[in-house]
C-alpha positions in Angstrom: -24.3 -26.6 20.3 -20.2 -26.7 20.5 -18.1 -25.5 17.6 -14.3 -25.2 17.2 -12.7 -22.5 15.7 -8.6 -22.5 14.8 -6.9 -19.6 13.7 -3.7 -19.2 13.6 -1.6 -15.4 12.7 -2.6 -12.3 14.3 -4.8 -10.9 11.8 -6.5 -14.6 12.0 -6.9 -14.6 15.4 -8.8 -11.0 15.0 -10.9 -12.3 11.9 -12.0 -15.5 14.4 -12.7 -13.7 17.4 -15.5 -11.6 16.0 -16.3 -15.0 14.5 -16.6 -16.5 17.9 -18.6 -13.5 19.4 -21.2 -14.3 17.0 -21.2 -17.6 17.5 -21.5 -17.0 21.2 -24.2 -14.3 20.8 -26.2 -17.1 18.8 -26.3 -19.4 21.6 -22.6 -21.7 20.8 -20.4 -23.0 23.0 -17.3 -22.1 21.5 -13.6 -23.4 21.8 -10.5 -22.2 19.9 -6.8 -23.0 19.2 -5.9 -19.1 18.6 -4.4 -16.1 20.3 -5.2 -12.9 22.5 -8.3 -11.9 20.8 -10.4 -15.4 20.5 -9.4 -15.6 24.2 -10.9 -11.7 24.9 -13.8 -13.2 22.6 -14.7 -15.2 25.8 -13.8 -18.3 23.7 -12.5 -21.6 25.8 -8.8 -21.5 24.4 -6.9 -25.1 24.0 -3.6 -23.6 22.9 -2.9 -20.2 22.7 -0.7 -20.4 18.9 0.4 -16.8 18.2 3.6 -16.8 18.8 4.2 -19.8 16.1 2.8 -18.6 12.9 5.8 -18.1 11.0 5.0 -18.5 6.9 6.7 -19.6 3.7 7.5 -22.7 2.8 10.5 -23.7 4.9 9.9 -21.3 8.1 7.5 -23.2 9.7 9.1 -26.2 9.9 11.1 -24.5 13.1 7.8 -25.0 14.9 7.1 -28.8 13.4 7.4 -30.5 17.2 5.0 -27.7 18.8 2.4 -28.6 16.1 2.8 -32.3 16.4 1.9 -32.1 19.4 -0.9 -29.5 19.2 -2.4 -31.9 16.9 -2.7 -35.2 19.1 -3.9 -32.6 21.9 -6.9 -30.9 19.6 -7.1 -35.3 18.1 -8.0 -35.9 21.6 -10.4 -32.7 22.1 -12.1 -33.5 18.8 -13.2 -37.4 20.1 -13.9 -36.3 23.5 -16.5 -33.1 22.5 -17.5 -34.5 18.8 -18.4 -30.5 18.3 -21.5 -29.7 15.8 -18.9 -28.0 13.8 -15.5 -26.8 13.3 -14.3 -23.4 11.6 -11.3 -23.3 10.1 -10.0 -19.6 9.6 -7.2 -18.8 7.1 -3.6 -20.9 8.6 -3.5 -23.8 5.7 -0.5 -25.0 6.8 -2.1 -26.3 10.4 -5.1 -26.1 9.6 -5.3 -29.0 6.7 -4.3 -31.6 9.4 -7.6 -31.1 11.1 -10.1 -31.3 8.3 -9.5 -35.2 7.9 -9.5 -35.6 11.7 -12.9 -33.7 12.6 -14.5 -35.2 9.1 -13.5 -38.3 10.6 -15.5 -38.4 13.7 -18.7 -36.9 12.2 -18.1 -33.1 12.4 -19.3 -31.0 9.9 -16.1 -28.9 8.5 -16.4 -25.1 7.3 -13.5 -23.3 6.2 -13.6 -18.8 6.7 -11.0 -17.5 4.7 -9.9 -19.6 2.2 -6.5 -21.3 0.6 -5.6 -18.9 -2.1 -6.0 -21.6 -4.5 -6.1 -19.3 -7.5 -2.9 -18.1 -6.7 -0.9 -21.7 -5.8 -0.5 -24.8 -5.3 -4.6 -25.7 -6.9 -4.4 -29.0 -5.9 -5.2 -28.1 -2.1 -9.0 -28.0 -3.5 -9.0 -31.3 -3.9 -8.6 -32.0 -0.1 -11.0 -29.1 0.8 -13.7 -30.5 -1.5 -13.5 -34.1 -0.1 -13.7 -32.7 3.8 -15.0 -28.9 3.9 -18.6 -28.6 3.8 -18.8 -25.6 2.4 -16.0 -22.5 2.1 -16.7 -19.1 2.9 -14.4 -17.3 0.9 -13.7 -12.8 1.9 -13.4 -12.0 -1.7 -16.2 -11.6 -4.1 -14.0 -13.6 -7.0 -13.0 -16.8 -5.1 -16.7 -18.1 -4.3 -16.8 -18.3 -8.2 -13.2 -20.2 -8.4 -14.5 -22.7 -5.8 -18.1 -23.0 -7.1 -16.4 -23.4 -10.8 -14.2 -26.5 -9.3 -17.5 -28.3 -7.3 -17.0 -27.3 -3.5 -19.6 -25.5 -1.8 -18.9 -22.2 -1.1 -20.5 -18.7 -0.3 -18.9 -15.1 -0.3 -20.1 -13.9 3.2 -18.5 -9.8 2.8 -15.1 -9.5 4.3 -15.0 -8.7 7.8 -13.0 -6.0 7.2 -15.8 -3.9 5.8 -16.9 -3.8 9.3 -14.3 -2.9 11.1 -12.4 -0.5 9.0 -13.8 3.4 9.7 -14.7 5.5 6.4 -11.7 6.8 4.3 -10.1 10.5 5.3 -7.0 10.8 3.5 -4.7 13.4 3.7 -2.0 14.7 1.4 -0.5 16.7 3.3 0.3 14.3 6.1 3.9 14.5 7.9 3.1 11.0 8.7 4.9 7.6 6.7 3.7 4.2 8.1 6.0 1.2 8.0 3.7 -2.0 8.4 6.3 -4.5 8.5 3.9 -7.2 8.8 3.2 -9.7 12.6 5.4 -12.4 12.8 9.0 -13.0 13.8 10.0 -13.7 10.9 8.6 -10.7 8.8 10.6 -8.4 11.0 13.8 -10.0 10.8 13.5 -9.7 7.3 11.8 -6.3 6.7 12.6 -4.1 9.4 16.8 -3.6 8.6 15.3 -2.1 5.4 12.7 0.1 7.1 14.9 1.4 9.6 17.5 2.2 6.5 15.0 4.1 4.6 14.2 5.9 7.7 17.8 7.0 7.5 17.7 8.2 3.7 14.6 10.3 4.4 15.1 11.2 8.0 15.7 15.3 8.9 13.6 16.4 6.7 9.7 17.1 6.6 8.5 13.2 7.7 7.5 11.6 10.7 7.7 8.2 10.4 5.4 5.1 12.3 5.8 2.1 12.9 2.8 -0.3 13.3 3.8 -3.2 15.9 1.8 -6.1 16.4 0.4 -6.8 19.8 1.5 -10.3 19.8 5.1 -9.6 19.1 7.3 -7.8 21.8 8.6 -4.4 21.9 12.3 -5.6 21.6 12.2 -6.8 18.3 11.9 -3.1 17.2 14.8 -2.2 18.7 16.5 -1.9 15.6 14.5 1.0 14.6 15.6 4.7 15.0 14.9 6.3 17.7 13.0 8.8 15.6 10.5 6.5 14.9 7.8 5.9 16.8 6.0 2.6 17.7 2.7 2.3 17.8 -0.3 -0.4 18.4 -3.0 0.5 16.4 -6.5 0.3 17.4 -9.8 1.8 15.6 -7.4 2.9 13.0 -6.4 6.3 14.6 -2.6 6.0 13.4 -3.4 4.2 10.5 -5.9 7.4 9.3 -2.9 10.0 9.6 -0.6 8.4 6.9 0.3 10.3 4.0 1.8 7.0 2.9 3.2 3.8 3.4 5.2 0.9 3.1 3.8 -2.0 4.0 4.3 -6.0 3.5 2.3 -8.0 1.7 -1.0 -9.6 3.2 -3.3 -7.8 5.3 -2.1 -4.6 5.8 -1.3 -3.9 2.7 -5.4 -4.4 2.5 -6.3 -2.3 5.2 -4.2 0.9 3.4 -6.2 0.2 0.6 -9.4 0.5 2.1 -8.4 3.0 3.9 -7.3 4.9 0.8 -3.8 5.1 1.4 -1.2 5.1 -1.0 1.4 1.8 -0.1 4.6 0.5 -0.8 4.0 -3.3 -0.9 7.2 -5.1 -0.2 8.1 -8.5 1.0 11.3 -10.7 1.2 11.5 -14.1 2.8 14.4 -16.8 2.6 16.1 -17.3 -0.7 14.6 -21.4 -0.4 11.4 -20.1 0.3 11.3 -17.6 -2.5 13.1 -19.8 -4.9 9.8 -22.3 -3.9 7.3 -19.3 -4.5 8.4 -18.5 -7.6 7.9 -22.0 -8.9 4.2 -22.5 -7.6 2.7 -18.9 -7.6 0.5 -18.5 -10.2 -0.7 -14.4 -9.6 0.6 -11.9 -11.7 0.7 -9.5 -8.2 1.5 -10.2 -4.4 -1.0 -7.4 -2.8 -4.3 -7.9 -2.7 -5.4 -4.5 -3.9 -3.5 -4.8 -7.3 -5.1 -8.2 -7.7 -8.4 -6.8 -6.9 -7.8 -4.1 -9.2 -6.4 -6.2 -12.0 -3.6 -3.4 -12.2 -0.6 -2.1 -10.5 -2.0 0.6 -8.0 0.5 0.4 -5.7 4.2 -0.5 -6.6 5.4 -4.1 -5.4 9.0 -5.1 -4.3 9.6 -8.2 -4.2 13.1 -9.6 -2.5 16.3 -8.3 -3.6 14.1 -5.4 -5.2 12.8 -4.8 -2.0 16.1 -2.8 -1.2 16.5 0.5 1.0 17.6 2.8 -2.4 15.0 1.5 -4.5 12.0 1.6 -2.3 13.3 5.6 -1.6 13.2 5.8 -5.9 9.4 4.6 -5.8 8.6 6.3 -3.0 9.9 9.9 -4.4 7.7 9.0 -7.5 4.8 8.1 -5.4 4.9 11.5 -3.1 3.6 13.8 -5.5 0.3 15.3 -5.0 -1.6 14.7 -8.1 0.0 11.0 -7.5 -1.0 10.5 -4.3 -4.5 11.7 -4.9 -5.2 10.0 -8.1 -3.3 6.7 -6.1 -5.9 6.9 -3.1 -8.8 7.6 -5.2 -8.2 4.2 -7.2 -7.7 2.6 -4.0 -10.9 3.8 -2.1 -12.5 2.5 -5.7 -12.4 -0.9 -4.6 -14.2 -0.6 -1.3 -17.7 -0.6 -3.8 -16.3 -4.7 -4.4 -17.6 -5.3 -0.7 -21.1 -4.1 -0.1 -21.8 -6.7 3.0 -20.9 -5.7 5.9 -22.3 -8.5 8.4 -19.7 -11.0 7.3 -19.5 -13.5 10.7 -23.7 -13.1 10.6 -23.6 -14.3 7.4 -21.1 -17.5 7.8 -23.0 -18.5 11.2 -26.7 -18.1 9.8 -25.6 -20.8 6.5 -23.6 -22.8 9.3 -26.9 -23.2 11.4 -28.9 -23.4 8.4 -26.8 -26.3 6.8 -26.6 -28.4 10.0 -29.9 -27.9 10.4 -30.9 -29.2 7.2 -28.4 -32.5 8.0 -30.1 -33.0 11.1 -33.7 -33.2 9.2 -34.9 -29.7 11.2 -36.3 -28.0 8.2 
């Protein structure tokens, strides 16, 4: 049994890997379009895409003649291998050119991760329920949007739940995180401002962090202070010593709140882009914990808002104690949404189960 698994951003790429090292451990053959960690995974990689997941609506069209051409190579994998299946995971914006092409040629299409659809531009379900054979949505609300608009779709747990080590939150932490999010793109918008704050609350009792991502290089964080340190991540050492942080919106922002740690959710992009986003957006919040929570938890700045002197105002309110306690203790609430914690078992098991069913084997 072959599948095909495309993922596109960093946090993606993570998300598929473990994915793939399921898959694997069940027996699959398994080929990717991906980055550093599907190809770790042991998974055969077609074209290694990390360094071209830039996001909004106009950003990506930098990298339009990379992924024309990406496409008529995984066209001419996809009739060549005819894999059993093929795993989308998150990455709409590629990833919606491939459903027609594997549907086409008899391959049975899953997608891990959804479209946000709840939060813009609905009518992407209409192209997921006439390809996708069934969606495997990480939060426990979106399998009842997609069931509620006929497409096939199961809540698996969030991988996350795996991965992430148990909260132990301290106060009294020296430490601030800036999490300026892992693609080009998010750092030439987001890290002038963090290394300005750094400035307005430098010299006195914080250390500050900054979290890079393994697929960007070092010299894009040049801009920071020397006073800051740079650090990769992994098992969540760093990430476990914050008092607080400021982090952009998406997956990081996540992470904190798993982790129990007060953040600073901020994102700007490019004035077309936003000027798009504000027209099609349909959520009331950016980060996912506030949407999860159906509340501001953590403070959101949005674009111009998301300014050196007004982050310092929020984050000044946000660094008292009672605040930060009563702020992580709301956060660590919503960890009880998420009680699986065998997420890529889970979308496997109903893959095998479903083809199985199509091929008349139970």
């Amino acid at each position: 049994m072959r599948v095909f698994i495309s993922a596109g951003d960093f946090s993606g790429d993570i998300f598929a890997a473990r994915l793939a090292g399921t898959f694997m451990a069940s027996g699959w053959e398994v080929s990717a379009v991906g980055g550093a960690a599907l190809r770790e995974s042991g998974a055969e990689i077609i074209v290694d895409v990390s360094a071209r997941n830039d996001i909004g609506f106009i950003e990506p069209l930098r990298n339009i003649i990379f992924f024309r051409r990406l496409l008529g190579r995984i066209k001419s994998f996809c009739v060549e291998n005819q894999p059993d299946a093929a795993v989308m995971v998150d990455f709409w914006g590629f990833n919606s050119h491939l459903l027609p092409l594997f549907a086409g040629v008899g391959t049975k299409v899953f997608y891990y991760i959804c479209p946000q659809i709840w939060a813009s531009r609905f009518a992407r379900v209409k192209k997921i329920k006439k390809y996708v054979s069934k969606v495997f949505p990480v939060f426990p609300f979106e399998e009842k949007i997609y069931l509620a608009h006929g497409v096939n779709a199961l809540f698996p747990g969030h991988p996350l739940t795996a991965m992430l080590p148990e909260p132990a939150y301290d106060p009294e932490s020296p430490y601030i995180g800036l999490l300026p999010g892992s693609r080009k793109s998010e750092l030439e918008k987001h890290l002038p401002v963090m290394a300005a704050l750094i400035k307005l609350l430098g010299g006195g009792e914080f250390r500050f962090k900054c979290f890079k991502a393994p697929s960007l290089p070092m010299e894009l964080y040049s801009t920071l202070p020397d006073s800051c340190e740079i650090v990769e991540d992994k098992g969540y050492v760093h990430r476990r010593s914050l008092r607080l942080a400021v982090a952009s919106s998406g997956t990081a922002s996540f992470e904190n709140a798993m982790l129990g740690i007060p953040t600073l959710i901020m994102y700007k992009t490019s004035f077309l882009s936003y000027s798009i986003a504000r027209r099609v957006v349909k959520s009331r919040f950016i980060g996912m914990p506030n949407i999860l929570a159906g509340k501001l938890v953590t403070p959101e700045l949005i674009q111009t808002e998301a300014a050196p002197f007004r982050i310092l105002r929020e984050l000044t309110a946000m660094l008292k104690k009672d605040k930060l306690l009563c702020t992580s203790a709301e956060l660590v609430k919503l960890r009880n949404l998420f009680g699986q914690k065998n997420a890529e078992a889970n979308v496997v098991s109903e893959i095998e189960k479903l083809l199985a069913v199509s091929a008349g084997g139970i």
